[in-house]
N, C-alpha and C positions, 0 to 999 in steps of 0.2 A: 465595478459592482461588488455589494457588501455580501460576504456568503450569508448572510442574517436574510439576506432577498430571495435568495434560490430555490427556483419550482422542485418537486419534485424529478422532474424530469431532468432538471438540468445536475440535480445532487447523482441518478442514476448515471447522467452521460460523463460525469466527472470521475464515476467512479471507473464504468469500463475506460476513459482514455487513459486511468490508472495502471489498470489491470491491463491494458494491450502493449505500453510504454514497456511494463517491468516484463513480459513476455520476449518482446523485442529486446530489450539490454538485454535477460536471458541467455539469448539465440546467439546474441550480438558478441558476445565474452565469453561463449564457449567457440564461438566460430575465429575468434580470435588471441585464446589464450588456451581453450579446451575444458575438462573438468578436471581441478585440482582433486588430490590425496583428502583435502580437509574437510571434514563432514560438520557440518552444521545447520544453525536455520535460519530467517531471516522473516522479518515481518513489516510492516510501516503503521504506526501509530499516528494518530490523529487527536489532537487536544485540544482544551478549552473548549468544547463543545458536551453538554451537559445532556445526560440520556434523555431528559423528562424535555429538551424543550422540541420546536419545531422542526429543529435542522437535525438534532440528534433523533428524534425520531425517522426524518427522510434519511439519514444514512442508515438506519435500522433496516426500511423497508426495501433498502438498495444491495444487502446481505452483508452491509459491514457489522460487525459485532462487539463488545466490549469486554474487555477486560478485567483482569480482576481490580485493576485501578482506576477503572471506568474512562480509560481514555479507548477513543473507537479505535480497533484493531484489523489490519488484514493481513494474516498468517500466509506465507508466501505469493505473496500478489502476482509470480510471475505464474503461479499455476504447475512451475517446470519439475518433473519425480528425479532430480538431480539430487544427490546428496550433496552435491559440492558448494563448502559455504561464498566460495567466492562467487559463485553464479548466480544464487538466490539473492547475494548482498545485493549484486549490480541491479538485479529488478526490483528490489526495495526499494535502493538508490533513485532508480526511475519513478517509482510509483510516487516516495514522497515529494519527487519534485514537480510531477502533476500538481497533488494535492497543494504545495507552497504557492505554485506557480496560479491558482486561482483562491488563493487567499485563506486559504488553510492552514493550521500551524501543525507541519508533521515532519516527522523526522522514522529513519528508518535503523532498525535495530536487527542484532544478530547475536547468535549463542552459538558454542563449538559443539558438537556433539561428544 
């Protein structure tokens, strides 16, 4: 299926299996590595998808938002109040391989604090 197709419903349920993925790595990489010293942040970007058109609007209405480079953004996707960059990365990590993995071009990003 071409994401160009996708109901709205189905851009929302794409987005929570996102958001529950990068929750669980989370959970997953503090339960097994703990929270590192390194503070930072982590987010998963979403591209090629143009604010003005139909998809970019359904991820709009799904509470993803843009950036100042207008690629769609979700600033810690895992939801987790960890400072630790390693743990936010891992649910980045997760999220954009939701989004990859139903045909989306996303990749996940991180800064040290």
């Amino acid at each position: 299926m071409s994401i160009q197709t996708l109901t709205q419903t189905q851009v929302t349920e794409i987005v929570a299996e996102a958001q529950a993925a990068a929750r669980q790595a989370a959970q997953d990489h503090i339960r097994q590595h703990g929270e590192d010293w390194y503070c930072g942040f982590a987010w998963v970007n979403i591209y090629q998808v143009k604010g003005n058109t139909r998809l970019g609007k359904m991820l709009k209405a799904a509470g993803v938002k843009q950036d100042y480079t207008k690629a769609f953004q979700i600033w810690n996707p895992s939801g987790h109040n960890t400072q630790s960059m390693s743990v936010k990365e891992a649910g980045a990590d997760a999220a954009a391989q939701v989004f990859t993995r139903h045909g989306f071009v996303a990749y996940a990003g991180s800064r040290a604090d």
